[in-house]
N, C-alpha and C positions, 0 to 999 in steps of 0.2 A: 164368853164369846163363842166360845167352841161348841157349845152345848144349844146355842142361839140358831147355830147355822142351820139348822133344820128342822123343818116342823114335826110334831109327833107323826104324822101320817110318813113321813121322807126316812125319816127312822124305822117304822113299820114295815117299809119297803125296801129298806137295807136288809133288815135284819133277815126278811121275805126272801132276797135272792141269796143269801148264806145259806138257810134252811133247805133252799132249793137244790141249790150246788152241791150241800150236804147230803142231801137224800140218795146222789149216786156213786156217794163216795166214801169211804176211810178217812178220807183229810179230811183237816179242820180249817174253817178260812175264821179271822177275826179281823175287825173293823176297829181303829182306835185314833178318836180324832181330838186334837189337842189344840190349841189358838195358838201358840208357839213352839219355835224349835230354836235351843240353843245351842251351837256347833255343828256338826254335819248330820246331815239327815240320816245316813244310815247309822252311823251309832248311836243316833235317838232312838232309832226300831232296832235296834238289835239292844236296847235297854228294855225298852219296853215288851217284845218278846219275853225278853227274860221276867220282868216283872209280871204276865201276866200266865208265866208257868206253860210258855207256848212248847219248850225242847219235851215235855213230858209223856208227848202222844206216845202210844204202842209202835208206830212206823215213822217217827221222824215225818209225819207229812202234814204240818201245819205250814199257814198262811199269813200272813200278816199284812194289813194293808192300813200303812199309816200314813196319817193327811195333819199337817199344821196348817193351821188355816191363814192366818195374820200373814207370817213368815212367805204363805204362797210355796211349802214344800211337801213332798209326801214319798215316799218309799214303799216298796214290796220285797216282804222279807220271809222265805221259802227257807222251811227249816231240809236238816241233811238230809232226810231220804227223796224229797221232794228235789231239790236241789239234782240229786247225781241222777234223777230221770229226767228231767225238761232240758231244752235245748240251751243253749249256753248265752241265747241272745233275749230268752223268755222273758223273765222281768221287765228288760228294757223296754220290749216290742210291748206290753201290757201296760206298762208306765205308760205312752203313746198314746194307745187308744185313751186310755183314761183323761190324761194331759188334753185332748184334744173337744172333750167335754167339757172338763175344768175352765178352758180358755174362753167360752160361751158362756161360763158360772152353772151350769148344769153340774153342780159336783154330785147330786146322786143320782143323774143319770154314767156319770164316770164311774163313782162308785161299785154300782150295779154294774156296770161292763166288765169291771175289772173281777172284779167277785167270779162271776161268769166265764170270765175267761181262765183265770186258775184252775176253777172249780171244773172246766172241761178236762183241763191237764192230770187234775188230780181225779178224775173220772178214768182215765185212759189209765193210767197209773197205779192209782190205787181203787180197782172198783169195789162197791160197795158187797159188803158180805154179811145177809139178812142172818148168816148165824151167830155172831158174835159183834156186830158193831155196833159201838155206844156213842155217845156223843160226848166225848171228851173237853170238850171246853165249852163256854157258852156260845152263843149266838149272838148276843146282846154289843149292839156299839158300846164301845168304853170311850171314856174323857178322860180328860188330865187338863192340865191349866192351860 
């Protein structure tokens, strides 16, 4: 189902505003979309983080923006260097915008806002440094069941 929700081209253009977001930054944003969530949404994405080797970055400043589709839940999960520079109401205010797309069924136009709008923070935060920045994780949406 999860893997259903969106055409190869809507995936293309997820994957499109990561690489973009990426380009001005040190953080890493990843997208990982699942058709269910069993128990609370944030300890799904704080499993999933962990499974997908997010704590590993050089600066703590990975992204995570995880969506179960079925269930109708998703979470944004900003590992610790990210964390102790964005403002304390971040997540939630990004949740919003995104939530507000969702509720239309435009989930990758949410998607893409959301990516976007991390990806400013982690611009301001951690800008990008053409001498040594790699691209630590993939780009690529992840599934799960």
């Amino acid at each position: 189902m999860a893997t259903q929700l969106f055409s190869p081209e809507q995936k293309a253009q997820i994957v499109a505003a990561i690489q973009e977001s990426e380009k001005q930054t040190s953080g890493e944003i990843q997208v990982h979309i699942e058709s269910t969530c069993k128990g609370e949404v944030l300890d799904r994405a704080a499993q999933v983080f962990k499974l997908l080797k997010m704590y590993q970055t050089k600066e703590r400043n990975g992204v995570l923006v995880y969506l179960a589709v079925v269930d109708h839940k998703f979470a944004i999960l900003g590992d610790a260097g990210i964390n102790a520079k964005v403002p304390s109401n971040f997540w939630e205010s990004t949740k919003d915008l995104m939530a507000s797309h969702f509720r239309q069924g435009k989930f990758t136009e949410g998607l893409i806002e959301g990516i976007h709008h991390a990806g400013d923070q982690l611009k301001t935060h951690f800008p990008y440094d053409h001498r040594d920045d790699q691209n630590e994780l993939s780009n690529e949406v992840s599934f799960g069941k």
